[in-house]
VOFIDREN-164608 format. One record per residue (C-alpha): residue number from 1; residue in one letter; chain; x, y negated, z negated. Coordinates in pm, 1 decimal, decimal comma, m for minus. Layout:
BEGIN
NODE    n  res  chain        xx        yy        zz
NODE  NUM    A      A         X         Y         Z
...
% end
This chain:
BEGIN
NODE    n  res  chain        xx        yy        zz
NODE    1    X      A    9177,1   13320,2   m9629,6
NODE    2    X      A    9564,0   13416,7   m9641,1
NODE    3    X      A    9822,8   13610,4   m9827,2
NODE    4    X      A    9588,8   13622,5  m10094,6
NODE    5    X      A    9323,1   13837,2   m9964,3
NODE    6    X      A    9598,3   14138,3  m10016,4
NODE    7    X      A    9618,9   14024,9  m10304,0
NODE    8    X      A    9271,1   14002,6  m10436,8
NODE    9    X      A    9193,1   14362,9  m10305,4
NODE   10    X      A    9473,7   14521,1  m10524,8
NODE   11    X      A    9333,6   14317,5  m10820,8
NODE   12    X      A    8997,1   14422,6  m10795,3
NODE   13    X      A    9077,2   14788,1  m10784,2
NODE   14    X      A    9307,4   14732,4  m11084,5
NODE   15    X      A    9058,9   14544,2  m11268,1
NODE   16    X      A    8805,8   14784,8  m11211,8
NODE   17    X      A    9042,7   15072,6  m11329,4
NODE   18    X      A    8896,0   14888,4  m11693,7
NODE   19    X      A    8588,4   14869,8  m11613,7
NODE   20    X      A    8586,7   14488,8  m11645,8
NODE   21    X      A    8419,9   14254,1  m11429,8
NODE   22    X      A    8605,9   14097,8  m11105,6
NODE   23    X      A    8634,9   13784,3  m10971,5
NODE   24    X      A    8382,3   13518,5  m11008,1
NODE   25    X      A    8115,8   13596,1  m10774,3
NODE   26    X      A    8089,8   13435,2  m10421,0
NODE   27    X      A    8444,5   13334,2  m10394,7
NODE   28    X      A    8508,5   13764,2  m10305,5
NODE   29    X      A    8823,9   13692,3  m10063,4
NODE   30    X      A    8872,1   13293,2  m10101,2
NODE   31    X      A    9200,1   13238,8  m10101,5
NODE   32    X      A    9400,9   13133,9  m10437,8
NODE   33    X      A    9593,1   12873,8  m10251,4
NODE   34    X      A    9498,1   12506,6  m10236,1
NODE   35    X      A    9343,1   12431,6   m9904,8
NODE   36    X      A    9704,0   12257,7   m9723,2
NODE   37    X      A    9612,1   11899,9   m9645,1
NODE   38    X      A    9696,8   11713,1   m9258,0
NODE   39    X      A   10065,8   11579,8   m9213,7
NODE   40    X      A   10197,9   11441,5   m8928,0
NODE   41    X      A   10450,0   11721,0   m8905,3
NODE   42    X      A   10160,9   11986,4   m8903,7
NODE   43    X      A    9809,7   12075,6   m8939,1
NODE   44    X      A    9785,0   12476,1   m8877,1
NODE   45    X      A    9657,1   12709,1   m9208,3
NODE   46    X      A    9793,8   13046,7   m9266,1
NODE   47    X      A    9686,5   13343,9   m9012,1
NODE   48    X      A    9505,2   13592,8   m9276,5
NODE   49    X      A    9707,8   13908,3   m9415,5
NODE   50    X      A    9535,5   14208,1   m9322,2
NODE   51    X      A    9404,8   14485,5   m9556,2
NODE   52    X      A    9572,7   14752,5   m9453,7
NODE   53    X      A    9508,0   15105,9   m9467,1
NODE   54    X      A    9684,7   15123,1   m9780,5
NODE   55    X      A    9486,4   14891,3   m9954,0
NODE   56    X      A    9211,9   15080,0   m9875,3
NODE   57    X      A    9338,8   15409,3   m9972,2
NODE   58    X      A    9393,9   15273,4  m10308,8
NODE   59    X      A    8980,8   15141,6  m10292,9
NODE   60    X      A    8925,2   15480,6  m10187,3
NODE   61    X      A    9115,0   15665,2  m10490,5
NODE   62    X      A    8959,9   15399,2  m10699,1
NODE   63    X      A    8553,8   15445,4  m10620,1
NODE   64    X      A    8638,5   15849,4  m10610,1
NODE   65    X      A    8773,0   15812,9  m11019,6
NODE   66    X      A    8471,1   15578,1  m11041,3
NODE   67    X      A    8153,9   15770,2  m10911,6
NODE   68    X      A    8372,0   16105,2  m11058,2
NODE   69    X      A    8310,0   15962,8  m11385,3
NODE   70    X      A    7931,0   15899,6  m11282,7
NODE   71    X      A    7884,4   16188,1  m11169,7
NODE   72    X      A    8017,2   16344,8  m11516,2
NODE   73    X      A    7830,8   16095,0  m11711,4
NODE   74    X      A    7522,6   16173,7  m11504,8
NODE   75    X      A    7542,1   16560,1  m11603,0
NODE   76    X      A    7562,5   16412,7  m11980,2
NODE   77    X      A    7261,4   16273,0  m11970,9
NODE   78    X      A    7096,3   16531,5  m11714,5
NODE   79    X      A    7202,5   16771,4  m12050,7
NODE   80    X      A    7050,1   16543,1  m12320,2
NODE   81    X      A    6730,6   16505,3  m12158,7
NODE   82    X      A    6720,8   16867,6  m12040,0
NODE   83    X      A    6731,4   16918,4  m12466,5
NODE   84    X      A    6508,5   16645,1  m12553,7
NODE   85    X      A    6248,5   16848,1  m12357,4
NODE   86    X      A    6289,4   17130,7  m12483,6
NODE   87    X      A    6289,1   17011,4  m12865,6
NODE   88    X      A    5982,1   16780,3  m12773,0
NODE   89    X      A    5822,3   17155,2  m12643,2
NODE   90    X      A    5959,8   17275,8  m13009,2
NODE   91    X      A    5817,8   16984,5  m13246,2
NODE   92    X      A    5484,4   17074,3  m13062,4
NODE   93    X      A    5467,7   17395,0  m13106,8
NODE   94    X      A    5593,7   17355,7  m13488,9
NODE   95    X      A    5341,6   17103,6  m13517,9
NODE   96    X      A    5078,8   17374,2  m13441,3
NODE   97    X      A    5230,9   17625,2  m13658,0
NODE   98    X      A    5223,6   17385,2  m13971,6
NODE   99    X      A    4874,2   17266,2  m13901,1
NODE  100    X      A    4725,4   17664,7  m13907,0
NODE  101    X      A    4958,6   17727,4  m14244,0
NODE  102    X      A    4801,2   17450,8  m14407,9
NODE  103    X      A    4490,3   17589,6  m14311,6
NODE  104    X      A    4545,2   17926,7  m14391,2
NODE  105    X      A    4715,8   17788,8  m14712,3
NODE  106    X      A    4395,9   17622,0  m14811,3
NODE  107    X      A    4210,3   17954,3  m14717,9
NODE  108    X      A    4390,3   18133,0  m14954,7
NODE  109    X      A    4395,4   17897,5  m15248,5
NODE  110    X      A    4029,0   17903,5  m15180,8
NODE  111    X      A    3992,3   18264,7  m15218,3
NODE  112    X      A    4249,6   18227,3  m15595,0
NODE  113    X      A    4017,7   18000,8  m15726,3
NODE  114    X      A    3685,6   18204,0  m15627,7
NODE  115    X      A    3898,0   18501,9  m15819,0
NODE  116    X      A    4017,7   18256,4  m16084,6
NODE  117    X      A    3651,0   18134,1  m16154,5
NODE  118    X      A    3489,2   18492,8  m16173,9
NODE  119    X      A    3763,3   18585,5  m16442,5
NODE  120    X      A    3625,8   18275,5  m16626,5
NODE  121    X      A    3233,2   18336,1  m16631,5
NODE  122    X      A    3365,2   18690,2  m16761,5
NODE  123    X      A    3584,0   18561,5  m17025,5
NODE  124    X      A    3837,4   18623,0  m16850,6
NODE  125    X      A    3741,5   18983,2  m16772,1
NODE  126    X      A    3649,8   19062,5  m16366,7
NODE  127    X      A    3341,8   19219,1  m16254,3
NODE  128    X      A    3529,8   19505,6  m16216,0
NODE  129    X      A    3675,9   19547,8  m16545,7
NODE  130    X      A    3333,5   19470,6  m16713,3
NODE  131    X      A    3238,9   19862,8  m16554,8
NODE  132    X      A    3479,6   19975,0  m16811,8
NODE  133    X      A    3230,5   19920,4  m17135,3
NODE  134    X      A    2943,7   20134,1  m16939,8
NODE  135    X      A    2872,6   20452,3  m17136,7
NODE  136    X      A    2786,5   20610,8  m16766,8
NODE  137    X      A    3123,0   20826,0  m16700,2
NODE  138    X      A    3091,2   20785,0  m16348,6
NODE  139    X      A    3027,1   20407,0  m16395,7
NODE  140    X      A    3354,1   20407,3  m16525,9
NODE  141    X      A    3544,9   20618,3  m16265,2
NODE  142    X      A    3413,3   20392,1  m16042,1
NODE  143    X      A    3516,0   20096,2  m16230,0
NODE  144    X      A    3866,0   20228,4  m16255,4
NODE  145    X      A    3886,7   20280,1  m15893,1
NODE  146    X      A    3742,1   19955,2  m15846,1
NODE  147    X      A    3962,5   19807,8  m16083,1
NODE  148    X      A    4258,5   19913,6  m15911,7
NODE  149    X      A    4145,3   19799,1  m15592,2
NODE  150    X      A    4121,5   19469,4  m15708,2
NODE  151    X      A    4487,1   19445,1  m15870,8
NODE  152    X      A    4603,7   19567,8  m15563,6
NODE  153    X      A    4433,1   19271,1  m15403,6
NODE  154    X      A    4511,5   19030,1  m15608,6
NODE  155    X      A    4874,2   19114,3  m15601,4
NODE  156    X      A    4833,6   19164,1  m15181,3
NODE  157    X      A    4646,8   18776,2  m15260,6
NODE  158    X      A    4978,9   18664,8  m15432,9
NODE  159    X      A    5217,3   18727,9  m15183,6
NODE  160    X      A    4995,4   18610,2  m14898,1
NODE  161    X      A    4968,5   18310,7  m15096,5
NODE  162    X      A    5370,5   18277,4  m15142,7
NODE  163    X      A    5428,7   18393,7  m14747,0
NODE  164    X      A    5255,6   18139,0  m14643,6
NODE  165    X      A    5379,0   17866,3  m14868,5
NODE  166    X      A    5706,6   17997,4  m14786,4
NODE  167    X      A    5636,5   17983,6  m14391,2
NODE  168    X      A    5514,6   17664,5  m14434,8
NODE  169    X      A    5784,5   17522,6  m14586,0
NODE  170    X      A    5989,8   17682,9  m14314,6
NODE  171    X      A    5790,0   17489,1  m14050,1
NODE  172    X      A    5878,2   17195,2  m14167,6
NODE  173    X      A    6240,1   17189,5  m14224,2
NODE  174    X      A    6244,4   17343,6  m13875,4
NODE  175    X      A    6060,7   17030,6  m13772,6
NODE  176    X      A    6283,6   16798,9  m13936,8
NODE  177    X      A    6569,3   17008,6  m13769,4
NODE  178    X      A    6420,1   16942,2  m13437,9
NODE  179    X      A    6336,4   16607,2  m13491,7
NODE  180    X      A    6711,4   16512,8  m13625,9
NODE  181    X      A    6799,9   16693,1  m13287,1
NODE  182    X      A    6620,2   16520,6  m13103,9
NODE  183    X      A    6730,3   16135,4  m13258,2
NODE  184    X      A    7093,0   16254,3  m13151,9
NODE  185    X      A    7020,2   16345,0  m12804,4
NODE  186    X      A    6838,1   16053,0  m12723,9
NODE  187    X      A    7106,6   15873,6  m12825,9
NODE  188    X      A    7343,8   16046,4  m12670,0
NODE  189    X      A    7122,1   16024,7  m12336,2
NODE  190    X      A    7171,0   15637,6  m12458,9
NODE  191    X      A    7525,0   15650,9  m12422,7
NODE  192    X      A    7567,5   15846,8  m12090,7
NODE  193    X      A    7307,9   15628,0  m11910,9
NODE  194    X      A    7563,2   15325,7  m12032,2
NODE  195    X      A    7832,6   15462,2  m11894,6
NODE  196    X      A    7671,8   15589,3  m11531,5
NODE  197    X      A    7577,6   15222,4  m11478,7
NODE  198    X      A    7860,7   15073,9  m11601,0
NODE  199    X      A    8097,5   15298,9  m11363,3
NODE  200    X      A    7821,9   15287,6  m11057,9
NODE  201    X      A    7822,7   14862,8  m11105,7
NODE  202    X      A    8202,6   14907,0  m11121,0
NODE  203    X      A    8180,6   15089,5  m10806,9
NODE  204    X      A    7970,0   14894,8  m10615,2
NODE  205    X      A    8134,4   14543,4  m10712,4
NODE  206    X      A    8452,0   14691,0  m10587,4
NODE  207    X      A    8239,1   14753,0  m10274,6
NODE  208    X      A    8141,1   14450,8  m10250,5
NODE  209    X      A    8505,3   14283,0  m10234,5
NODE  210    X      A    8535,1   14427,4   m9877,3
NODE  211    X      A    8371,5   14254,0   m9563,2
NODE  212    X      A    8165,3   14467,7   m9307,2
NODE  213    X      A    8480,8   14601,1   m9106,3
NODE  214    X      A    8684,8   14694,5   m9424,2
NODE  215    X      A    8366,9   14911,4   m9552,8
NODE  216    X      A    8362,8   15068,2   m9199,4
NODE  217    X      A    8699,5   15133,1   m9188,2
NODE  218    X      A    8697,9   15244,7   m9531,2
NODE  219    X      A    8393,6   15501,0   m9497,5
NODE  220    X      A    8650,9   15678,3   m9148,3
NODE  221    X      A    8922,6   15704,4   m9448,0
NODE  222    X      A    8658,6   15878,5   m9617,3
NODE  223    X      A    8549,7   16110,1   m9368,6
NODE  224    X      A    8907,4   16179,9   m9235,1
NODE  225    X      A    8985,1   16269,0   m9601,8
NODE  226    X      A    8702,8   16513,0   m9635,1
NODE  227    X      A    8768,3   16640,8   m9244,2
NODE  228    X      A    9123,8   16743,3   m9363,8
NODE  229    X      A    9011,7   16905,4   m9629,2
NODE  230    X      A    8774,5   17099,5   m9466,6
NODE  231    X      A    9011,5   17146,0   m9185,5
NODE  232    X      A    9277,0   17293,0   m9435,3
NODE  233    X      A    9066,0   17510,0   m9610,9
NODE  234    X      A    8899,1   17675,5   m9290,1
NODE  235    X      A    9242,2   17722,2   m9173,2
NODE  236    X      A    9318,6   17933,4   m9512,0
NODE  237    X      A    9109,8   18170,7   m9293,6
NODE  238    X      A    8874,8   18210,0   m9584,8
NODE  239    X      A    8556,0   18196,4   m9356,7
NODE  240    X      A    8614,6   18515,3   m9174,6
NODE  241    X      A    8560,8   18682,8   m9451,5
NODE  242    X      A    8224,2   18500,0   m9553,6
NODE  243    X      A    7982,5   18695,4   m9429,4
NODE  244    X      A    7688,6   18780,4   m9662,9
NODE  245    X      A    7313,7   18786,7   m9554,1
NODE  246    X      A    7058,0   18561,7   m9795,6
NODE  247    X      A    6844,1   18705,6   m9969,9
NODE  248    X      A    6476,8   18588,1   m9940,1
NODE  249    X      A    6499,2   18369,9  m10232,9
NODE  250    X      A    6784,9   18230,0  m10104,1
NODE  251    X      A    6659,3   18153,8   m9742,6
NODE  252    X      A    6384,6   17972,2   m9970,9
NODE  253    X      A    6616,4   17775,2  m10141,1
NODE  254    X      A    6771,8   17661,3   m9836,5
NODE  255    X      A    6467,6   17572,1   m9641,8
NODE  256    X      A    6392,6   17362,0   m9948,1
NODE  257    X      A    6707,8   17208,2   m9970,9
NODE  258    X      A    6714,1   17121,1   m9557,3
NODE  259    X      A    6358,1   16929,9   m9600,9
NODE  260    X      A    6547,0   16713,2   m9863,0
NODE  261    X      A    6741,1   16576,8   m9551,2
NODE  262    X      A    6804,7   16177,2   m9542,3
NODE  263    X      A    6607,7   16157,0   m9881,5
NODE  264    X      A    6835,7   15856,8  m10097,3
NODE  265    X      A    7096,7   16023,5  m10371,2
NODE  266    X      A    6990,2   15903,1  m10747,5
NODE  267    X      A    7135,3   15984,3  m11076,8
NODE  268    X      A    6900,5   16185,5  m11317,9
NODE  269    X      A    6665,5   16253,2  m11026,6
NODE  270    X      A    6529,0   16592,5  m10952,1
NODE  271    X      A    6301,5   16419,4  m10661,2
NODE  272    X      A    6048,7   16447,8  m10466,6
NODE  273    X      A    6175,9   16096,9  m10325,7
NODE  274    X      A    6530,0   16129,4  m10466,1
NODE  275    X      A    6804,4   16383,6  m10619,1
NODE  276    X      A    7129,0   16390,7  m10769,7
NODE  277    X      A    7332,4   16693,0  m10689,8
NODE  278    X      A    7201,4   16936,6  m10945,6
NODE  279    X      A    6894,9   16791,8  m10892,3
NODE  280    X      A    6851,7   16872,0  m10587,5
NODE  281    X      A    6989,8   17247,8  m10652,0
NODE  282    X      A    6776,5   17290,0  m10991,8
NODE  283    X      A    6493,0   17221,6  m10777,5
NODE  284    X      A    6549,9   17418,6  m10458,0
NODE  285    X      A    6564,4   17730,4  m10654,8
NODE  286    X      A    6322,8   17634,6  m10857,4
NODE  287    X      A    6108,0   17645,6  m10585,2
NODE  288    X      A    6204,6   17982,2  m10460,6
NODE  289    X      A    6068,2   18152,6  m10802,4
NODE  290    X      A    6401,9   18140,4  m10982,3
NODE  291    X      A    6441,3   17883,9  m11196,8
NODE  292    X      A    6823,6   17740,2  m11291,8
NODE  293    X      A    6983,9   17561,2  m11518,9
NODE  294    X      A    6955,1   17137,8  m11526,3
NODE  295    X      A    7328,0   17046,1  m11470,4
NODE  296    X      A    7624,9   17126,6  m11291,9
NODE  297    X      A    7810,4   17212,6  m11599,9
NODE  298    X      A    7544,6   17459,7  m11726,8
NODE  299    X      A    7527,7   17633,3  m11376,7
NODE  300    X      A    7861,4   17682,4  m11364,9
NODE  301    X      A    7834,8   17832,6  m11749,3
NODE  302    X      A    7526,2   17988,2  m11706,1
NODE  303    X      A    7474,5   18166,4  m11370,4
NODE  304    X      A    7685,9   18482,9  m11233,8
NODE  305    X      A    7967,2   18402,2  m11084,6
NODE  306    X      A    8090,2   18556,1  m10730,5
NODE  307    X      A    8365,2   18563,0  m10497,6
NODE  308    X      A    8401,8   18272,5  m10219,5
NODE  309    X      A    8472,2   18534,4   m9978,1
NODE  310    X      A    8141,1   18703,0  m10087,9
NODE  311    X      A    7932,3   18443,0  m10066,6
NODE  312    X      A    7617,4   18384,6   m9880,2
NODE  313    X      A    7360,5   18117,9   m9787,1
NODE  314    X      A    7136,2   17934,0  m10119,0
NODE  315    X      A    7483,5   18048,2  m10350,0
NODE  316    X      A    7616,6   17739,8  m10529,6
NODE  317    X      A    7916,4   17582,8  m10497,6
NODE  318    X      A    8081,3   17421,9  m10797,1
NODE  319    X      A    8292,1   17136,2  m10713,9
NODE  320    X      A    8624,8   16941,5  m10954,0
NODE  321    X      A    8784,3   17135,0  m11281,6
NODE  322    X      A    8532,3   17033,3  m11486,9
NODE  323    X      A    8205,3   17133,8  m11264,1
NODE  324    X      A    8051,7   16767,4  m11220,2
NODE  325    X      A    7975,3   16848,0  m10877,1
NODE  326    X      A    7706,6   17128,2  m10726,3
NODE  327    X      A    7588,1   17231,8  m10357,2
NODE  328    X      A    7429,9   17471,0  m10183,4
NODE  329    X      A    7573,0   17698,9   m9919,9
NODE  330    X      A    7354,2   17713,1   m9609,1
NODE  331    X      A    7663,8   17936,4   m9422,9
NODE  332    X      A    7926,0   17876,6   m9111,8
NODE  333    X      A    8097,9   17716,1   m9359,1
NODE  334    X      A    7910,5   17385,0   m9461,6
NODE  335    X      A    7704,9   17272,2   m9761,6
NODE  336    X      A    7378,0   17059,2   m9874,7
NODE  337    X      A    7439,2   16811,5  m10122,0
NODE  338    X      A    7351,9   16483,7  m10261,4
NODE  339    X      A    7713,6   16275,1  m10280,4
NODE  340    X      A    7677,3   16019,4  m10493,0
NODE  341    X      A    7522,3   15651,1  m10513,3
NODE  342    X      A    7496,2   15475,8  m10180,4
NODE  343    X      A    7435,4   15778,2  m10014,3
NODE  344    X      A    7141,1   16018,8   m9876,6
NODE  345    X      A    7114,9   16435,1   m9941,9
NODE  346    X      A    7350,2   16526,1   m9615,2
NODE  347    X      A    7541,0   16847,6   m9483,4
NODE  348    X      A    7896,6   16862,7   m9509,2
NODE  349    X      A    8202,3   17107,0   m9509,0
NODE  350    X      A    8223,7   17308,3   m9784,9
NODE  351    X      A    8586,7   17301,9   m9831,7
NODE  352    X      A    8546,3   16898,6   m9798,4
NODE  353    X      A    8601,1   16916,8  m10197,2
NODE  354    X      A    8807,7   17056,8  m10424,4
NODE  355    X      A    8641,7   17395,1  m10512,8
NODE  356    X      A    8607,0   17501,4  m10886,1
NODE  357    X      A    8397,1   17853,2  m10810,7
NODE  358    X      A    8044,0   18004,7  m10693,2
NODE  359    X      A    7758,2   18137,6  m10846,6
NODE  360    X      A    7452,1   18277,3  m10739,1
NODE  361    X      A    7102,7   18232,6  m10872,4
NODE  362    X      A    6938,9   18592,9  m10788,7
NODE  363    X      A    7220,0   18828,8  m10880,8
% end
């Protein structure tokens, strides 16, 4: 290995920036030089050129933009599946609905033909209207009262009839609706699943270009990052005036969220083995009686929003401008979250990130 090595590293990461594949595999940090042969004059090879800290700051940016995109990607197809269940729930239920209109449908055409078949054997006259032609007065008062009863239920038969061919029809294009809905998000849950792996297998061949003391080296640039984040936004002095009490759906949450401890970050997961980030909030609240929205995005739409100096323990905190990030507040200033790929559901500063807003579930 030798001035190439350098080299290489800055490649990959621009390489990756496209999303394309790197080097050919096994050769990770061979270097691009032909191996010098013996002379008489000399036989030493190059000393190797170090990756500096620079190099890995730009490997750093690079797998943040990487599992960012993920992580967006991720709440894509957390979204479409979220709406495929729901429209599955739909078809069902409009399945059900067109099954007891045919039936009642059929009951009614039953009940025209029993009226169309008496006005036949009458010539065309009902029972009713036969009462008429009595020479008994009162036979015929009757009749007439009888006779209006029965217009009034044949008309009432009529519009049944109609309702319920229009209701059925209804039913159906609703259906069809549904089921056209449903074609689009699967394929949209298509296309985001593409891109998570294709950005996580980005990620993790980038990863791979390092050797064991570069990815150590590279995860303290990663924690030094986050630590001066955190650093800088507890010395904004914003948690002296964090103070709220959790409420008892909230301390539920938490305790929910702190048994997901150590358990392996994965995307579209909502555990009990695994979680991605709003995975692992969706289900914590669920838990605690108060069921939230799927993703990230629709948290951040969905749920009332409060104050970071007002916040208090089980309130989320929404992470990045466009809200592809979630975790939970558990107080003194630190978070639960699952990060991303390659890592386990952990506690961290909640300032570690840049922070879009809160919301809290129970308001």
């Amino acid at each position: 290995m030798g001035a190439g090595r350098r080299a290489l590293i800055t490649t990959a990461v621009t390489v990756v920036c496209a999303v394309t594949v790197l080097a050919a595999p096994g050769i990770a940090f061979a270097s691009p030089s032909p191996t010098p042969t013996p002379s008489s004059s000399s036989t030493a090879t190059a000393s190797p050129t170090p990756v500096t800290n620079k190099d890995l700051e730009a490997v750093r940016a690079k797998l943040d933009d990487l599992y960012h995109d993920a992580a967006v990607a991720t709440d894509a197809y957390n979204a479409a599946e979220e709406q495929a269940q729901k429209q599955s729930a739909q078809i069902v239920e409009l399945a059900k609905k067109i099954v007891k209109g045919q039936e009642k449908l059929d009951e009614l055409k039953d009940r025209a033909g029993a009226a169309a078949r008496s006005q036949y054997r009458t010539g065309g006259l009902p029972d009713e209207a036969q009462l008429i032609l009595s020479d008994n007065p009162q036979a015929f008062l009757d009749g007439a009262g009888r006779i209006l009863q029965g217009q009034r239920a044949t008309k009432g038969l009529i519009a049944e009839l109609t309702r319920a061919q229009d209701d059925l029809k209804q039913y159906t294009a609703d259906a069809s609706t549904q089921w056209q809905l449903l074609e689009k998000n699967r394929q949209a849950k298509a296309a985001a699943k593409k891109t998570v792996t294709t950005q996580i297998a980005a990620a993790e061949k980038l990863e791979s270009q390092l050797e064991k003391q570069e990815k150590e080296r590279l995860a303290k640039l990663e924690q030094q990052a986050a630590l001066k984040a955190q650093t800088a936004w507890l010395g904004s002095g914003v948690l002296k005036d964090i103070s709220g009490k959790a409420s008892a759906e909230g301390k539920a949450a938490v305790a929910y969220a702190t048994a997901q401890l150590g358990k392996p970050y994965e995307w579209g997961a909502e555990g009990p083995k695994s979680y991605d980030c709003s995975g692992l909030t969706s289900q914590a609240w669920a838990s605690a009686g108060d069921p939230i929205p799927r993703t990230s995005q629709e948290q951040w739409k969905q749920l009332p929003h409060v104050d970071v100096k007002d916040m208090r323990p089980g309130d989320l905190i929404i992470y990045f401008d466009d809200a592809s990030h979630v975790a939970m507040y558990i107080g003194d200033g630190a978070i639960i979250h699952a990060p991303r790929p390659g890592r386990t559901v952990t506690i961290a500063g909640a300032g570690s990130m840049p922070i879009l807003g809160v919301v809290r579930p129970d308001a």
